[in-house]
C-alpha positions in Angstrom: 113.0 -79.2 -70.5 110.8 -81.4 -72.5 111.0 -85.4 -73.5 108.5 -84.7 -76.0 108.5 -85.2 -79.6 108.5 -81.5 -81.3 105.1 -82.6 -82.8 103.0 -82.1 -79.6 100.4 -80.1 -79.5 100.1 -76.8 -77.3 98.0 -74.7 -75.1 98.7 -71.5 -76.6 96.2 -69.5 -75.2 93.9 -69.0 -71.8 91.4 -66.9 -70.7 89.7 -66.4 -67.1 86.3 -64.6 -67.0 85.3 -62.5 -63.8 85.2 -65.4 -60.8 83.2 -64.3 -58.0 80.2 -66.1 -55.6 76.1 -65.0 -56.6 77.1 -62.8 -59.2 73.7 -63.1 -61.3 75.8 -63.0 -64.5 74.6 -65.1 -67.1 76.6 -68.1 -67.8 76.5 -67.8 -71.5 78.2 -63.9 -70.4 80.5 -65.7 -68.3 81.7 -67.6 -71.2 82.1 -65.3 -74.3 84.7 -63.2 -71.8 87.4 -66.3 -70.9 87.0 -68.0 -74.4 87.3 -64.3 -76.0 90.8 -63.5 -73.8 92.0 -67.2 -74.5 91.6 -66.9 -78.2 93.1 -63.0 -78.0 95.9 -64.5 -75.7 96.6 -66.9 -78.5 96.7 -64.7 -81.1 93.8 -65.9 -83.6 90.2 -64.5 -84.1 87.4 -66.6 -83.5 87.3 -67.9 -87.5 90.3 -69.4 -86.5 88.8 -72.1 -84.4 87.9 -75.5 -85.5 86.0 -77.0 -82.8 85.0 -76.0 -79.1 84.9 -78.4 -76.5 83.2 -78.4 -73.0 82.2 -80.6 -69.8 78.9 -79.7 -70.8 77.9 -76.5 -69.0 77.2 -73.6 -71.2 76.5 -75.6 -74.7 78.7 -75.4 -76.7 76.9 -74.5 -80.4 75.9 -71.2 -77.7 79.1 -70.4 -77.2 80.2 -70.5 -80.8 77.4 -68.8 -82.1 78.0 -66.3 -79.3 81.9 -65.8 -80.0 80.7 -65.7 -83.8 82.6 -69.0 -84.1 81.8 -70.4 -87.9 81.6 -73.7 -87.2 79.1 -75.4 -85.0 80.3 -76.1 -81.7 80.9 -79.5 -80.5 79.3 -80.8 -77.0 82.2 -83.1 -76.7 83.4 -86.2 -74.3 82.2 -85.2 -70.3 83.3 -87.5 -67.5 85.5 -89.7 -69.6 88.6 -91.5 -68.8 90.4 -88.5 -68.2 87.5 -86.8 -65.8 86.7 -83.6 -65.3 90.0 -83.0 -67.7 88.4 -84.8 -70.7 88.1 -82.2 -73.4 91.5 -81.0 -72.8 92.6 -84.3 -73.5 90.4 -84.5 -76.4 91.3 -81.0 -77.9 94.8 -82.4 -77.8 94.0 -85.4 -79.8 91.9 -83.9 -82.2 95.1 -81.7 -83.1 97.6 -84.7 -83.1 95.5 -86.6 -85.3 95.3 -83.2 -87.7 92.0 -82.9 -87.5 92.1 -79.6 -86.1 94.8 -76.9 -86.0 92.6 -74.8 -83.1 90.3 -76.6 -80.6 89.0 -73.9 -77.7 87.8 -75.4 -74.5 86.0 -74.5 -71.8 84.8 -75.1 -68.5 81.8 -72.2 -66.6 80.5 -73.0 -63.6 77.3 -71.1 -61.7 76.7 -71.4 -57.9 72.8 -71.6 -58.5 71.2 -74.4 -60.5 73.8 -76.2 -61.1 75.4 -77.0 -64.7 74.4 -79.6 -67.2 76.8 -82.5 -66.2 76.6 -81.8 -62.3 72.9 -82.7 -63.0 73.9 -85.7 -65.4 76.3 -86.3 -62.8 73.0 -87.2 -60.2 70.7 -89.6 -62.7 71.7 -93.0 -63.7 74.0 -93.8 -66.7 72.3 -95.6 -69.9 70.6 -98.9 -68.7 70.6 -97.6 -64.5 73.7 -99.6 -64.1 75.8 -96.9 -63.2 75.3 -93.7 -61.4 77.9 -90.5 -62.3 81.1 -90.7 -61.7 81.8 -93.8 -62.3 79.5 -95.2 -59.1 78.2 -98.6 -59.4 74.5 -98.2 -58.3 74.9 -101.3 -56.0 78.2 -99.0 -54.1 75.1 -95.7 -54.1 72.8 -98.1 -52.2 75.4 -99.1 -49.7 76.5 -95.9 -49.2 73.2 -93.9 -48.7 72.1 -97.0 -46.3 75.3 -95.9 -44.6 73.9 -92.3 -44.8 77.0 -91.0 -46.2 75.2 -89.1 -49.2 78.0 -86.8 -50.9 80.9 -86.8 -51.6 82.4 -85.0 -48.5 81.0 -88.3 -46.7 83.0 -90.7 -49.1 85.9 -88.7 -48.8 85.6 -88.3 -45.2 86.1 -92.0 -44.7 89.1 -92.4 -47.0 91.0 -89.7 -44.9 89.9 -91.3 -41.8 91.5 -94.4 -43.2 94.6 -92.3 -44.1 94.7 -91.0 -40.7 94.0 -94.5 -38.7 96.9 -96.2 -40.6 99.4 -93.8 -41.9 99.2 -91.6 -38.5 98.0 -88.0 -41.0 96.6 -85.8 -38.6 94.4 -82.7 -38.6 96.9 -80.4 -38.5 98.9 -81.5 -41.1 95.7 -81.4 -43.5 95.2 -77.5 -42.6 98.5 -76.7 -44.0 96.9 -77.5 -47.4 94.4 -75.0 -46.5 96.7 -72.4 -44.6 99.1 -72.8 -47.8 96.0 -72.2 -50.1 94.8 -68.8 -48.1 98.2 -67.4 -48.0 98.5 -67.9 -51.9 95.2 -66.6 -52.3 95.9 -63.3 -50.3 97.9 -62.4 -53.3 95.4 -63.3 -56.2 93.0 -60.8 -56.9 90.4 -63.2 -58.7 90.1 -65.1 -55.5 86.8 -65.2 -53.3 88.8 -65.6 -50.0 91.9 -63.5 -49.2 91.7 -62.9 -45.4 94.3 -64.6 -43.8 94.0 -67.7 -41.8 95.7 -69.0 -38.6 95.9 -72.7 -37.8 93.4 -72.0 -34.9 90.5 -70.7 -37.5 91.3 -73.8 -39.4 90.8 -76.4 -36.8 88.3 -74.3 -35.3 86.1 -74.6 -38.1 82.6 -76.5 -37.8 82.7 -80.3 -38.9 81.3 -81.3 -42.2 81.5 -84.9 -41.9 85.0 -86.0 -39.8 87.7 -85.5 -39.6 86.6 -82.6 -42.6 85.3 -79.5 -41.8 84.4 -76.4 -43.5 88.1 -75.3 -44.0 88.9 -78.8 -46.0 86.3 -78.0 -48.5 86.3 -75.7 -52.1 84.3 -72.5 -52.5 81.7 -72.3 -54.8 81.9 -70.0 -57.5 80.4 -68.2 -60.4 82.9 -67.9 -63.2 84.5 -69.7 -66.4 87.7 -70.6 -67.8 89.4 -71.4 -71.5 92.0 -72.9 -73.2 93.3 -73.3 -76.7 94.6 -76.2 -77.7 96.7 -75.5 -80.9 99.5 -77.4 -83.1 102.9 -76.6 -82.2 103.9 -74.8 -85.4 101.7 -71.9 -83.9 103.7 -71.7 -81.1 106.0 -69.4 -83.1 103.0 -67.1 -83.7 101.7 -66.7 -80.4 101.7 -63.4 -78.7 102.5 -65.0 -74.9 104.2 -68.0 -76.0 102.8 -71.6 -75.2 102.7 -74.6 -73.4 103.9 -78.0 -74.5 101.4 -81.0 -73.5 104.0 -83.6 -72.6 101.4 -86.5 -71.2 98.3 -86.8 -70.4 97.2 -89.6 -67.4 93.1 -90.6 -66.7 91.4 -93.5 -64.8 87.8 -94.0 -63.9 85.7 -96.6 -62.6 87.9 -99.1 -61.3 86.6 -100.4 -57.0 84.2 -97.2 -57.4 84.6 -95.2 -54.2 85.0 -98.0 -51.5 85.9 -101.4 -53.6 89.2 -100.9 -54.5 91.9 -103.9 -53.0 94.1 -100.7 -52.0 91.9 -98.5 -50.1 92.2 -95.7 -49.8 93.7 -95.2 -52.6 91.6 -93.9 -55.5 91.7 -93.2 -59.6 94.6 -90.9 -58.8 97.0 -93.5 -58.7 96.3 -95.2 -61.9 95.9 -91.8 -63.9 99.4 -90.7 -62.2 101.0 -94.0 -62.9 99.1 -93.9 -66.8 100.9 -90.3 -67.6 104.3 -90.8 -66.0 104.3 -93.9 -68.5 103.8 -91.5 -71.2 107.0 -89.6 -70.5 110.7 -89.7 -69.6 110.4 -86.9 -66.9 109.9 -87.9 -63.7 108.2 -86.5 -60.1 112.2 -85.0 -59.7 111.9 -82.7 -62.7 108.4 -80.9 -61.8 108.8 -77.5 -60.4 105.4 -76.7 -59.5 102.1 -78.6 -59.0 98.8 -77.4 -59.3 97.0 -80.3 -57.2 93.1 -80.4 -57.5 91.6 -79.6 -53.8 87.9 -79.9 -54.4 88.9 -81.3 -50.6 92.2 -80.7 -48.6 92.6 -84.5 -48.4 92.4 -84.9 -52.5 95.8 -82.7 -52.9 97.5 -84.8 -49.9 96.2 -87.9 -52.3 97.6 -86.4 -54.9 101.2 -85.3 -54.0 101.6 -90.0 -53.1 99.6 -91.0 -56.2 101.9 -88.6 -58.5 105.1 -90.1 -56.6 106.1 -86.9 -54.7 106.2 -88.5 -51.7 105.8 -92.6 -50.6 102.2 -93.8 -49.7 101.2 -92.7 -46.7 104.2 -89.6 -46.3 101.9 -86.7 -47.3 101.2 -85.6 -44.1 104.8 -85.2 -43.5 105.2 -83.7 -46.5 103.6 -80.7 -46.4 103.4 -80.3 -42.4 105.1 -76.7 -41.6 104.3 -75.5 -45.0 107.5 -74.8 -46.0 107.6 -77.4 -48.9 104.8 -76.6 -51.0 105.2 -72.5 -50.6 105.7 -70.2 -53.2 109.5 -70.4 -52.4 109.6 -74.2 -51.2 110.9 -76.9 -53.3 107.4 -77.9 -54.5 105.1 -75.0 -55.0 101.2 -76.0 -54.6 98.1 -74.1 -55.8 99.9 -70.9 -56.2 96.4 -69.2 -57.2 95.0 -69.9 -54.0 93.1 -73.3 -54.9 89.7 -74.2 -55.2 89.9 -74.0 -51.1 90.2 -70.4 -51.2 89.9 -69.0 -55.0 87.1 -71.1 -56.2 86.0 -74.4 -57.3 86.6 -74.5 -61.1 86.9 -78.2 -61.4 90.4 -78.6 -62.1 90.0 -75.8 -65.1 91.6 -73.6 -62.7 94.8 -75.3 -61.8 95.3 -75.3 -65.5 95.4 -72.4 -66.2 97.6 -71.2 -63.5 99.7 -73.8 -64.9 100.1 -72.1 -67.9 100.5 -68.7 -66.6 103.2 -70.2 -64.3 104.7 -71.8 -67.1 104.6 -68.8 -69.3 106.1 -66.7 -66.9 102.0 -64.7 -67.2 101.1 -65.4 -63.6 102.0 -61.7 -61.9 101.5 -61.7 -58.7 101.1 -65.3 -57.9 104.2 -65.9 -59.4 107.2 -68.0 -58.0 110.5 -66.9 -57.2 111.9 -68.9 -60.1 109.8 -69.0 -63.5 109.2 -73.3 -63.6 109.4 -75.4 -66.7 107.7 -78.4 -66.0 104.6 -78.3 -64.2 101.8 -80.6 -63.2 98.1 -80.2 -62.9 95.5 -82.3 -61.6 91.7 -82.9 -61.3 89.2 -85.1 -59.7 89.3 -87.7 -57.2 87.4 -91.3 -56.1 86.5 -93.5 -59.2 87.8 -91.3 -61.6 90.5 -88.8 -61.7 92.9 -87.1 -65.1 96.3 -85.2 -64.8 98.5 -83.3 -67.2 102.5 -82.7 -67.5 102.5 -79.5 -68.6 106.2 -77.6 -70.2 107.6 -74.4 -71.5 
């Protein structure tokens, strides 16, 4: 099922390294073993490659001198329109404008010293206007007089404003995490795989209200790659590939508290952007793979991308019935970054494409999907993909 011209470029090949928390491994190790699967898995050798991509954790000219990559690596865009989903976006208009025929990206991630653009992420923009993430130094001020110094804070008070006028409760956020943990029991790559009752969830300690541990992603160690390649490859692929029907990003607009809609975020604009890129519609996605960097993002997500009115997705995914591997809308089949491993939002894409590609074993659902969507980011700035076999 596609309404995309034939001419759209492809992810026609993904790679996962080892995922796993404190593992010591080098990062630059970490990321020769996904970006070597994903360019195996697409059937080309590293000369094939034209550019390399990346948020900007492992550099990329290392990478592509370590994959034996001819041509220089490119840094590339980092927190752009389309967030944390920026060089995916980029890879895939590098190839549409023929500038490339191959464009590998990737995203590693290390639990200890953080990456390049989570530091960025901390300093002031050019000029000390703006702070990362598209925060308006002036909002940063408010909010640390506030004391509400991370995210988990900022986030915190959008759910509590979900809660206070929608009615969402507690409960109804843990099957998010419940539904993550039971998809996770069946992942091998995922840090957490006990099972978990409702009475662990609410049980857990508070991070900042109504969030507590159980709402919030797992730090990781590990990497993930794509390859972004024309559609005439698709032909040549070993696994087949996956058609980029849209693409939706947002960033900036109200920060994290200014926006004339709160709570809504980015989301809503970058879901609104791509479903105007596109004659599918929220009816004809089988699977979603929400980002969950906190359980209250993916409720966010499932209104913003029009599965459900504003203020319904408590309703929707109470029971857990819906968004199971068998429901009507499986969610985060792999477990999610609540019990697999915060990726940011490289993860979800590349269960996507396993999904998609009928690849994704054990984590698979019932019925191989065809149209899938995937998701990252959240606040001031947020990107999606519609994703198709």
């Amino acid at each position: 099922m596609s309404a995309t011209p034939a001419s759209a470029p492809v992810i026609s090949g993904a790679g996962i390294s080892r995922i796993g928390r404190r593992t010591g491994i080098p990062a630059l190790d970490l990321t020769v073993e996904s970006c070597a699967a994903a360019i195996a898995d697409a059937g080309l050798t590293p000369a094939d490659i034209d550019a390399v991509l990346t948020m900007g954790d492992t550099p990329a000219d290392e990478a592509a001198r370590a994959l034996s990559i001819a041509e220089a690596g490119e840094q590339g865009p980092t927190l752009g329109r389309n967030g944390l989903l920026t060089p995916v976006v980029a890879a895939r208009d590098l190839v549409a404008e023929g500038s490339a025929c191959h464009v590998l990206v990737y995203r590693t991630v290390q639990m200890i010293g953080g990456t390049v653009d989570q530091r960025a992420a901390q300093a002031p923009a050019s000029g000390g206007k703006r702070a990362g993430g598209g925060m308006d130094m002036v909002e940063v001020g408010y909010l640390l007089a506030a004391h509400a110094y991370s995210a988990a804070n900022w986030l915190a008070m959008h759910c509590r404003a979900h809660m206070d006028r929608y009615g969402t409760t507690k409960e109804q956020l843990g099957w998010i995490a419940l539904n993550a943990r039971r998809n996770a029991e069946r992942n091998p790559l995922a840090v957490y795989r006990d099972p978990m009752t409702m009475e662990q969830y609410l049980g857990a300690r508070t991070i900042s209200s109504p969030l507590g541990l159980l709402d919030c992603d797992v730090p990781v160690d590990g990497s993930i790659a794509l390859v972004v390649s024309t559609p005439e490859h698709r032909a040549d692929t070993p696994h087949g590939a996956v058609t980029i029907e849209a693409a939706g990003g947002a960033s900036g607009a109200g920060g994290w508290t200014g926006r004339l809609d709160y709570p809504k975020m980015a989301m809503h604009d970058a879901a609104a952007d791509m479903w105007a890129q596109t004659d599918l519609k929220p009816a004809d996605v089988d699977l979603v793979e929400l980002y969950d960097g906190f359980s209250y993002l993916t409720l966010a997500w499932l209104e913003a991308l029009g599965f459900c009115a504003d203020g319904e997705g408590g309703p929707f995914v109470e029971g857990g019935q819906r968004i199971a591997r068998d429901g009507e809308l499986p969610l985060n089949t792999y477990g999610g970054q609540l019990s697999a491993g915060r990726m940011h939002g490289y993860w979800v894409l590349y269960e996507a494409c396993q999904q998609l590609r009928g690849l994704a074993g054990d984590t698979a659902i019932p019925t191989r999907p065809e149209v899938a969507v995937a998701s990252a980011g959240g606040g001031p700035i947020a990107g999606c993909v519609l994703l198709s076999c």
